[in-house]
mmCIF file as gemmi writes it, N, C-alpha and C atoms, coordinates in Angstrom:
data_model
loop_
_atom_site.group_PDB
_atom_site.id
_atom_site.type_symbol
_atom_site.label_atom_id
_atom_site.label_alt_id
_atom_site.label_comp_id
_atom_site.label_asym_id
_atom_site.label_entity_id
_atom_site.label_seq_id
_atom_site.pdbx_PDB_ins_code
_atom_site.Cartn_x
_atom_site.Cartn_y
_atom_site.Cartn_z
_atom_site.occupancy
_atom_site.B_iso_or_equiv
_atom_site.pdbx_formal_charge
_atom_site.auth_seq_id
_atom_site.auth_asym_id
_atom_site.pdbx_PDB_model_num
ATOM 1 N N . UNK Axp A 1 ? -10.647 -32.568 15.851 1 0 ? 1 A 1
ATOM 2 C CA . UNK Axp A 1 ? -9.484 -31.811 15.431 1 0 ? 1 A 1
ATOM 3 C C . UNK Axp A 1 ? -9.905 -30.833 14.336 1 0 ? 1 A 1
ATOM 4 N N . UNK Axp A 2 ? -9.319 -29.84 14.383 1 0 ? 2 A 1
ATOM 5 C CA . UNK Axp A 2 ? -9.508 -28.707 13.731 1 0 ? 2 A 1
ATOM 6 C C . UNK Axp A 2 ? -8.551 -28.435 12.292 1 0 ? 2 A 1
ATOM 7 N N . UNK Axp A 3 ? -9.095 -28.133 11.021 1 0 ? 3 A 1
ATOM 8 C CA . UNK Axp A 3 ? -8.179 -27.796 10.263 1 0 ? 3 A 1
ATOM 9 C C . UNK Axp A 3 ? -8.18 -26.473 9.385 1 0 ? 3 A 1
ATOM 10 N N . UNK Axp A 4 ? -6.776 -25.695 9.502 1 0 ? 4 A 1
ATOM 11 C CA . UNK Axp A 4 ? -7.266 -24.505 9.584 1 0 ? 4 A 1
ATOM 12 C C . UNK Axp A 4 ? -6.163 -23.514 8.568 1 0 ? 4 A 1
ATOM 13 N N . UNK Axp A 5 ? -6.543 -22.761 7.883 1 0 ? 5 A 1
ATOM 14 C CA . UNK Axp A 5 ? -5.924 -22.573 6.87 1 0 ? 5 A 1
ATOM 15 C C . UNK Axp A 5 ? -5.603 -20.885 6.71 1 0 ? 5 A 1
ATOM 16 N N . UNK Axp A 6 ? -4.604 -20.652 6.159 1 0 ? 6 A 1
ATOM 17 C CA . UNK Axp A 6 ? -3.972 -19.316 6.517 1 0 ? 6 A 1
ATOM 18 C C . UNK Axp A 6 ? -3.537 -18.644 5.123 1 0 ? 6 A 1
ATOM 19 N N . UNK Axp A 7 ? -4.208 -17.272 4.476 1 0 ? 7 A 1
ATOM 20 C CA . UNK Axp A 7 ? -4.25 -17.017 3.378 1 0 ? 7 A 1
ATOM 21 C C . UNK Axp A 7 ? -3.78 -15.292 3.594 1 0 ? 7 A 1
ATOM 22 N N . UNK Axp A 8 ? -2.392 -14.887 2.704 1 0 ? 8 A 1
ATOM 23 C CA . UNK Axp A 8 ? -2.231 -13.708 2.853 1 0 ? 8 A 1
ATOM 24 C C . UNK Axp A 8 ? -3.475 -12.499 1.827 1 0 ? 8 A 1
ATOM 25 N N . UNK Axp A 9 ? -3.763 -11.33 2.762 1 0 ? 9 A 1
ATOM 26 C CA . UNK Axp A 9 ? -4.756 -10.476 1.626 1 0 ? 9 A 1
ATOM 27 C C . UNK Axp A 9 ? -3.582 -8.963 2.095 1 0 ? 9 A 1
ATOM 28 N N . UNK Axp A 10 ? -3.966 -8.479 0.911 1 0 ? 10 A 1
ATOM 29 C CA . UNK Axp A 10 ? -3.603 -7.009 1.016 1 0 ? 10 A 1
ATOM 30 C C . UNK Axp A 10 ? -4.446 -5.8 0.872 1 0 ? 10 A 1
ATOM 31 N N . UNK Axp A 11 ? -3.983 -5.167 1.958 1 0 ? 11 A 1
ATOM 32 C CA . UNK Axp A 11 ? -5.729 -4.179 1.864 1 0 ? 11 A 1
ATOM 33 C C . UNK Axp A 11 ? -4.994 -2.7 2.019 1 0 ? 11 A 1
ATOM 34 N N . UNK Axp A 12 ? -5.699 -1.795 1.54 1 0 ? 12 A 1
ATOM 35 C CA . UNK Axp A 12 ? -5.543 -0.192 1.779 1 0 ? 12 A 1
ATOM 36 C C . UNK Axp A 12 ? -6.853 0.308 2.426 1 0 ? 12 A 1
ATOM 37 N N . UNK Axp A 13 ? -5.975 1.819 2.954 1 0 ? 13 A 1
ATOM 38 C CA . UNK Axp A 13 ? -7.037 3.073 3.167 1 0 ? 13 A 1
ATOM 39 C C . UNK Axp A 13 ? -6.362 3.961 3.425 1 0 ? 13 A 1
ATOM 40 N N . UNK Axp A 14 ? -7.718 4.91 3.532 1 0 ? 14 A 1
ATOM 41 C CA . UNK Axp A 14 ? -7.096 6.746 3.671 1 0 ? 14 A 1
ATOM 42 C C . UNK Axp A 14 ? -7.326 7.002 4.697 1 0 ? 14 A 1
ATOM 43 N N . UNK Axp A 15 ? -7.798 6.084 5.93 1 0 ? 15 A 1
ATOM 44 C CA . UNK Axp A 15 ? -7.996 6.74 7.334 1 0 ? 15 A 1
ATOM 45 C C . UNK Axp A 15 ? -6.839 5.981 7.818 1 0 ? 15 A 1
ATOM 46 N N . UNK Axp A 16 ? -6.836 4.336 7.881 1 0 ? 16 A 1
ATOM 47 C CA . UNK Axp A 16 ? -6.061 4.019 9.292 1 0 ? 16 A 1
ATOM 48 C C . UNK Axp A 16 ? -5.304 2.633 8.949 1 0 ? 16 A 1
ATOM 49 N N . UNK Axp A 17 ? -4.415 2.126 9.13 1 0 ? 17 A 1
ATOM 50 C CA . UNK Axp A 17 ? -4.016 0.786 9.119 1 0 ? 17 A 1
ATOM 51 C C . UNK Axp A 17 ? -5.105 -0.068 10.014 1 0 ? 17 A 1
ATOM 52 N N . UNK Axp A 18 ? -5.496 0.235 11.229 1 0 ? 18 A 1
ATOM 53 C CA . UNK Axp A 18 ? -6.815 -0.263 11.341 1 0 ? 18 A 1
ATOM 54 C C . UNK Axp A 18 ? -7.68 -0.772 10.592 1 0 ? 18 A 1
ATOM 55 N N . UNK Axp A 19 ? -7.982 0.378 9.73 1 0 ? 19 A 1
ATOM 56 C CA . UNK Axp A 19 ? -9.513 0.048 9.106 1 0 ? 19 A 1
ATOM 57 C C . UNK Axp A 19 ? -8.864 -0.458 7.389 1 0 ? 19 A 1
ATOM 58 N N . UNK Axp A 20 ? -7.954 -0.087 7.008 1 0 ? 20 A 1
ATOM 59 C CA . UNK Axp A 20 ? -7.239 -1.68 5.938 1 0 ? 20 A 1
ATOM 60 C C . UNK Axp A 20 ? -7.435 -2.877 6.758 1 0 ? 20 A 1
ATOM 61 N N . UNK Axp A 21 ? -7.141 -3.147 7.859 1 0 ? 21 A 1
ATOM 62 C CA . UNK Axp A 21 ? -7.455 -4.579 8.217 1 0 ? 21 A 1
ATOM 63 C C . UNK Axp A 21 ? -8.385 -4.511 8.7 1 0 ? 21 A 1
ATOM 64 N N . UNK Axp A 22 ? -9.886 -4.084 9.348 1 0 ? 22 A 1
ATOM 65 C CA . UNK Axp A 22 ? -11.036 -4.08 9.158 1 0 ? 22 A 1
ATOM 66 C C . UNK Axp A 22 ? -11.468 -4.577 7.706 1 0 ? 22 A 1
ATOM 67 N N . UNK Axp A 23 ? -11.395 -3.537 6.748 1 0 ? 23 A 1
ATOM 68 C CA . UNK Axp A 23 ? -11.51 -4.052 5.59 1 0 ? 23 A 1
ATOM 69 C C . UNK Axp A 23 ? -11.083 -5.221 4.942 1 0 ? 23 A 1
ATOM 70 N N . UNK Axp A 24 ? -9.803 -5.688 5.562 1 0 ? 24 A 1
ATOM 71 C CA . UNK Axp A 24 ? -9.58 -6.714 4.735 1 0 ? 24 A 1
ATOM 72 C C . UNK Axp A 24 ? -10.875 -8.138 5.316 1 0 ? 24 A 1
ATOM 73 N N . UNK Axp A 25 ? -10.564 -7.65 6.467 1 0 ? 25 A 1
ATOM 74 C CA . UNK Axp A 25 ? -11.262 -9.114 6.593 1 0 ? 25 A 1
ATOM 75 C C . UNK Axp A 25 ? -12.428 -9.253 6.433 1 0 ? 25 A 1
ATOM 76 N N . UNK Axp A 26 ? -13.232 -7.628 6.233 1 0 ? 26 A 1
ATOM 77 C CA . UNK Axp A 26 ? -14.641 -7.893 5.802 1 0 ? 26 A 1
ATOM 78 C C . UNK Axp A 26 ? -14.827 -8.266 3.994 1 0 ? 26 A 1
ATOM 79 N N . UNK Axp A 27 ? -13.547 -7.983 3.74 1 0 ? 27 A 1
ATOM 80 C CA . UNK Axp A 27 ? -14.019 -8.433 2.227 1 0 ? 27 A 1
ATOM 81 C C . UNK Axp A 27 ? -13.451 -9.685 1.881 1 0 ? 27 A 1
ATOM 82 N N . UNK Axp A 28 ? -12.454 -10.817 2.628 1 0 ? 28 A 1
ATOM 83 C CA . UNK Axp A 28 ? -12.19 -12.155 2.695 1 0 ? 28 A 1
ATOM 84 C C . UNK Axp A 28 ? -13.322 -12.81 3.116 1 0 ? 28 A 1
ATOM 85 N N . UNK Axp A 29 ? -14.501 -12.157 4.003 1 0 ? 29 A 1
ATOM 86 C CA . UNK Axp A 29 ? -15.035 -12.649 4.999 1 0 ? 29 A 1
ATOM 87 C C . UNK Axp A 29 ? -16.61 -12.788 3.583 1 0 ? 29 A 1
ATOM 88 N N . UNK Axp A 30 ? -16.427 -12.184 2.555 1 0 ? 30 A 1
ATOM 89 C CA . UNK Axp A 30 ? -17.425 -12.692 1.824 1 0 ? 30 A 1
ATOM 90 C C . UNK Axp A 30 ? -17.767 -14.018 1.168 1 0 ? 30 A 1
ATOM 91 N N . UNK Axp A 31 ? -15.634 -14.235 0.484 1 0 ? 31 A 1
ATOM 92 C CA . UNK Axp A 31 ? -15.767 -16.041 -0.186 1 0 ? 31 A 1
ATOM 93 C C . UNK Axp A 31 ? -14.975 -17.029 1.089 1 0 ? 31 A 1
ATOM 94 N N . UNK Axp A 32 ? -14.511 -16.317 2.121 1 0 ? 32 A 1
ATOM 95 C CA . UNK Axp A 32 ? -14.398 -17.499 2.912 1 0 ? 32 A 1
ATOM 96 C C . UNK Axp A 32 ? -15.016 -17.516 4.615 1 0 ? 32 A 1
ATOM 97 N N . UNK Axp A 33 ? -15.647 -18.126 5.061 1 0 ? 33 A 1
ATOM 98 C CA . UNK Axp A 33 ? -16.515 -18.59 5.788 1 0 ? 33 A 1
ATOM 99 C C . UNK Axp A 33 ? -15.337 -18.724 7.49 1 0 ? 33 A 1
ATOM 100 N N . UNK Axp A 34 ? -16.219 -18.897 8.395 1 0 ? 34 A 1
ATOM 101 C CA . UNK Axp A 34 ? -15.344 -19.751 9.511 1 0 ? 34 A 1
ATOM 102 C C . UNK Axp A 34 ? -13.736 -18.749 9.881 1 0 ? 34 A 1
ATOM 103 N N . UNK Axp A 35 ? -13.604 -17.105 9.558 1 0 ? 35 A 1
ATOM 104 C CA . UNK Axp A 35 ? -12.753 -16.894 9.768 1 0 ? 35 A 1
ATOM 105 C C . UNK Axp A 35 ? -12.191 -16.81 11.279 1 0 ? 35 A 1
ATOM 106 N N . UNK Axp A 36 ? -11.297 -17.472 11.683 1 0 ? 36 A 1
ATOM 107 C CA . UNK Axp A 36 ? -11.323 -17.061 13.653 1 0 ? 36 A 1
ATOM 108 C C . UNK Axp A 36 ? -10.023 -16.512 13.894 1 0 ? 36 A 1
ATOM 109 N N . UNK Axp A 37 ? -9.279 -15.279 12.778 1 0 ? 37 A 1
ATOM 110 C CA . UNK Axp A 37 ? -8.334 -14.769 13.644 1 0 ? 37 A 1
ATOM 111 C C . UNK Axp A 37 ? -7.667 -13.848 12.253 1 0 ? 37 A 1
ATOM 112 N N . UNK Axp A 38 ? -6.965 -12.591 12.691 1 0 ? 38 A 1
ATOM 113 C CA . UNK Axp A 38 ? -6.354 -12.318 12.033 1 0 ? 38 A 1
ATOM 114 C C . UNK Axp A 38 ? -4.713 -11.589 11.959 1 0 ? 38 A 1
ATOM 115 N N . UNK Axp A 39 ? -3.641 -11.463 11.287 1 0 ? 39 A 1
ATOM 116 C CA . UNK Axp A 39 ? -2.071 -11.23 12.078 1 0 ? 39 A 1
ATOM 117 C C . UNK Axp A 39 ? -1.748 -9.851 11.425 1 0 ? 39 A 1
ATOM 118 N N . UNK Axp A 40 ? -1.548 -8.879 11.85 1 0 ? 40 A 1
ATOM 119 C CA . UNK Axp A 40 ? -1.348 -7.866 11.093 1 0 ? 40 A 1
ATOM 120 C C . UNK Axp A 40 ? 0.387 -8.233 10.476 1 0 ? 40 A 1
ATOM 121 N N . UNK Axp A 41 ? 0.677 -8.612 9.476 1 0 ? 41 A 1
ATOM 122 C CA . UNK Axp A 41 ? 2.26 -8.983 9.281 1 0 ? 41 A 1
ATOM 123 C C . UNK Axp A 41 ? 3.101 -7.468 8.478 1 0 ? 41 A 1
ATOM 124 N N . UNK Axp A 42 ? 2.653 -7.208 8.042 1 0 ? 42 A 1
ATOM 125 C CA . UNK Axp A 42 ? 3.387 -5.825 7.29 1 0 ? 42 A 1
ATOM 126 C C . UNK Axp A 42 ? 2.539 -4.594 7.276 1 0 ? 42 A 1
ATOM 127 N N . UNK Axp A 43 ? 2.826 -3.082 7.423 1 0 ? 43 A 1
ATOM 128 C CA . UNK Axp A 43 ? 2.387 -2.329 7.696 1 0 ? 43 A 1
ATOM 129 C C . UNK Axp A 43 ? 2.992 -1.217 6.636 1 0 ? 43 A 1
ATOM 130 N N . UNK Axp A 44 ? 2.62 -0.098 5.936 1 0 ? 44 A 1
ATOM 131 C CA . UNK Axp A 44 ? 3.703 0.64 4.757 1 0 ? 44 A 1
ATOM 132 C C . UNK Axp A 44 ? 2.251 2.002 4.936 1 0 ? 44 A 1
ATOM 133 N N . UNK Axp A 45 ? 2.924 3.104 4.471 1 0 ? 45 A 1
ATOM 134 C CA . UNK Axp A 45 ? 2.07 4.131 3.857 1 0 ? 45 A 1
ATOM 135 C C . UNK Axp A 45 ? 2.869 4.65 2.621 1 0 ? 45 A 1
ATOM 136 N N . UNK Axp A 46 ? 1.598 5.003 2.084 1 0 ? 46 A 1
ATOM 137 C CA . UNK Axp A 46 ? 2.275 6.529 0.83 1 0 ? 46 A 1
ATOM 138 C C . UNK Axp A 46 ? 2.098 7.367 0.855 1 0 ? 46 A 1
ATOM 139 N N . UNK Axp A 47 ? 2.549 8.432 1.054 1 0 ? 47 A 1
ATOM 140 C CA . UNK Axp A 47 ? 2.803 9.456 1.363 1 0 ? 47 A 1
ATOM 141 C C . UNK Axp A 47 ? 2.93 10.388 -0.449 1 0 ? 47 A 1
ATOM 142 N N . UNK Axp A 48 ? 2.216 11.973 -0.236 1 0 ? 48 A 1
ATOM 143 C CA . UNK Axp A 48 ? 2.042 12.81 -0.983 1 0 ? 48 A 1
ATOM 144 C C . UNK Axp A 48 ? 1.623 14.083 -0.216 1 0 ? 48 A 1
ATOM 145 N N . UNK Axp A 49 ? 3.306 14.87 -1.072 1 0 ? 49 A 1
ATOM 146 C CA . UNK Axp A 49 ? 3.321 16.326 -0.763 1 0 ? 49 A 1
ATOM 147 C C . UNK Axp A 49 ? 2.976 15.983 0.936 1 0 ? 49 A 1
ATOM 148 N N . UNK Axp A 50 ? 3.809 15.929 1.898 1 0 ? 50 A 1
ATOM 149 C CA . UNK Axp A 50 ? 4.099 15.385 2.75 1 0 ? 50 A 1
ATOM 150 C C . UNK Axp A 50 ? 3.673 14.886 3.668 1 0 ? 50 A 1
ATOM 151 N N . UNK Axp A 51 ? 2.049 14.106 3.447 1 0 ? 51 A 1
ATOM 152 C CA . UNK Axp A 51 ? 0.915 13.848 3.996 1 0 ? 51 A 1
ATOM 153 C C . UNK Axp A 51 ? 0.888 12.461 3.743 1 0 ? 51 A 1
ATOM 154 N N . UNK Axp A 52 ? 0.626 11.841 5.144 1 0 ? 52 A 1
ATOM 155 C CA . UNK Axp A 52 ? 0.044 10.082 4.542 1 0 ? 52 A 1
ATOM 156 C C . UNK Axp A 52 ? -1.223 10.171 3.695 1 0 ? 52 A 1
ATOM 157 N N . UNK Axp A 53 ? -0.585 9.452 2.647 1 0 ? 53 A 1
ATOM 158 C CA . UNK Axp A 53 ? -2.213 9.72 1.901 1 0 ? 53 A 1
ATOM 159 C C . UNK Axp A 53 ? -2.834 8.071 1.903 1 0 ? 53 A 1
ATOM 160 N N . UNK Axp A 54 ? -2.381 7.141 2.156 1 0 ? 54 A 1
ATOM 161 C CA . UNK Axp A 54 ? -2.999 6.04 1.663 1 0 ? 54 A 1
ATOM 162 C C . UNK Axp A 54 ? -2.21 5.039 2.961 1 0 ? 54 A 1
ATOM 163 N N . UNK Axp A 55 ? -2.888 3.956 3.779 1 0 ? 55 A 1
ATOM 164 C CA . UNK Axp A 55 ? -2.221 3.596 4.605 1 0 ? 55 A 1
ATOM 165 C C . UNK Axp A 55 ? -2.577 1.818 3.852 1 0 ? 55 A 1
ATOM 166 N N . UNK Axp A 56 ? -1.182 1.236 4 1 0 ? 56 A 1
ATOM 167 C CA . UNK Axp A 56 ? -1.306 -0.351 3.405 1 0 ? 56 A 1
ATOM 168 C C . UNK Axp A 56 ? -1.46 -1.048 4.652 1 0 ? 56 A 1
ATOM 169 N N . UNK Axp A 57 ? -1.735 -2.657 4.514 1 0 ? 57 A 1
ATOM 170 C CA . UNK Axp A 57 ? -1.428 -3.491 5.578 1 0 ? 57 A 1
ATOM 171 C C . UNK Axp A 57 ? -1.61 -4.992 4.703 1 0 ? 57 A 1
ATOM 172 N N . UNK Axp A 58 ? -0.63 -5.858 5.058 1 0 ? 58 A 1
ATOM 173 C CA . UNK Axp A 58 ? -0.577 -7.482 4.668 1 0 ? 58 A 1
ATOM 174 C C . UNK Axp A 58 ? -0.734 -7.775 5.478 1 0 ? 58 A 1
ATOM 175 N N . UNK Axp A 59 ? -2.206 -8.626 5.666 1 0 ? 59 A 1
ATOM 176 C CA . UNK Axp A 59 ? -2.517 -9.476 6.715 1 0 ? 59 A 1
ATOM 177 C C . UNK Axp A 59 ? -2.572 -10.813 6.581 1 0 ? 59 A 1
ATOM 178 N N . UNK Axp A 60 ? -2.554 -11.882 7.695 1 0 ? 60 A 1
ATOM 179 C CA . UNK Axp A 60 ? -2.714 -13.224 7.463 1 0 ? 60 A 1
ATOM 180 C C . UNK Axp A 60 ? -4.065 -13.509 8.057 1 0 ? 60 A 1
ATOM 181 N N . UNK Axp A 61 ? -4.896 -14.151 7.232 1 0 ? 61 A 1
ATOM 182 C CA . UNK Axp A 61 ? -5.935 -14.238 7.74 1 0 ? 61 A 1
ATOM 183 C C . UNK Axp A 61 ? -6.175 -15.846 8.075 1 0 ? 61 A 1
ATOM 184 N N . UNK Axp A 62 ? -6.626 -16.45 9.13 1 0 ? 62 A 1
ATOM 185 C CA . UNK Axp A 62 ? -6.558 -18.211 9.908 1 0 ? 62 A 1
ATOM 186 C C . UNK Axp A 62 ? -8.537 -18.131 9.689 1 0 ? 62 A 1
ATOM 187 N N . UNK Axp A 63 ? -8.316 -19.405 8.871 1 0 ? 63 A 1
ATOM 188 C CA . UNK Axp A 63 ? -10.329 -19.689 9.248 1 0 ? 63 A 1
ATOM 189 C C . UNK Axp A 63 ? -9.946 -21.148 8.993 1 0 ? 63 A 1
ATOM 190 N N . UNK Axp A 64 ? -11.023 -21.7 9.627 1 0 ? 64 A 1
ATOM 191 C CA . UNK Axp A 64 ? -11.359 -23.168 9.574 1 0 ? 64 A 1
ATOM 192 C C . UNK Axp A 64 ? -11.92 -24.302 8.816 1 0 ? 64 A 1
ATOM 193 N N . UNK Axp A 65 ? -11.328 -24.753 7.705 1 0 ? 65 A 1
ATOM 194 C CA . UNK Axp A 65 ? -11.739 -25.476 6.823 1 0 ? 65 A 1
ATOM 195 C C . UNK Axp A 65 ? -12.983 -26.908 7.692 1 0 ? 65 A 1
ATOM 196 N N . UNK Axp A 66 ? -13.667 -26.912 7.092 1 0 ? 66 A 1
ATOM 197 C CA . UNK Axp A 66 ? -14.619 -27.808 7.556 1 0 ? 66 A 1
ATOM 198 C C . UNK Axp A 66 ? -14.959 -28.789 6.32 1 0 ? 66 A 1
């Protein structure tokens, strides 16, 4: 049996909600180990002078405590 644990991160960028959650999980993926999945749960930009300038994303990230 598997036990498996689910931790919210919040990540930005200036290209893509994509690559915020790329990013996030490469930088969770440094102090936690065993990650096998991730949920995109909230999505937001900010916007300046009428341009997305910064794209957010709250992800849930699932890895496997061992």
């Amino acid at each position: 049996m598997a036990v498996l644990k689910v931790i919210d991160v919040l990540a930005n960028s200036d290209k893509s909600w994509e690559d915020a959650t790329k990013q996030a999980v490469e930088h969770a993926s440094k102090s936690v180990k065993n990650i096998r999945s991730v949920y995109a749960n909230e999505q937001s930009a900010s916007v300046d002078d009428s341009k997305i300038s910064e794209f957010r994303v709250n992800v849930k990230i699932t890895f496997e405590v061992k």
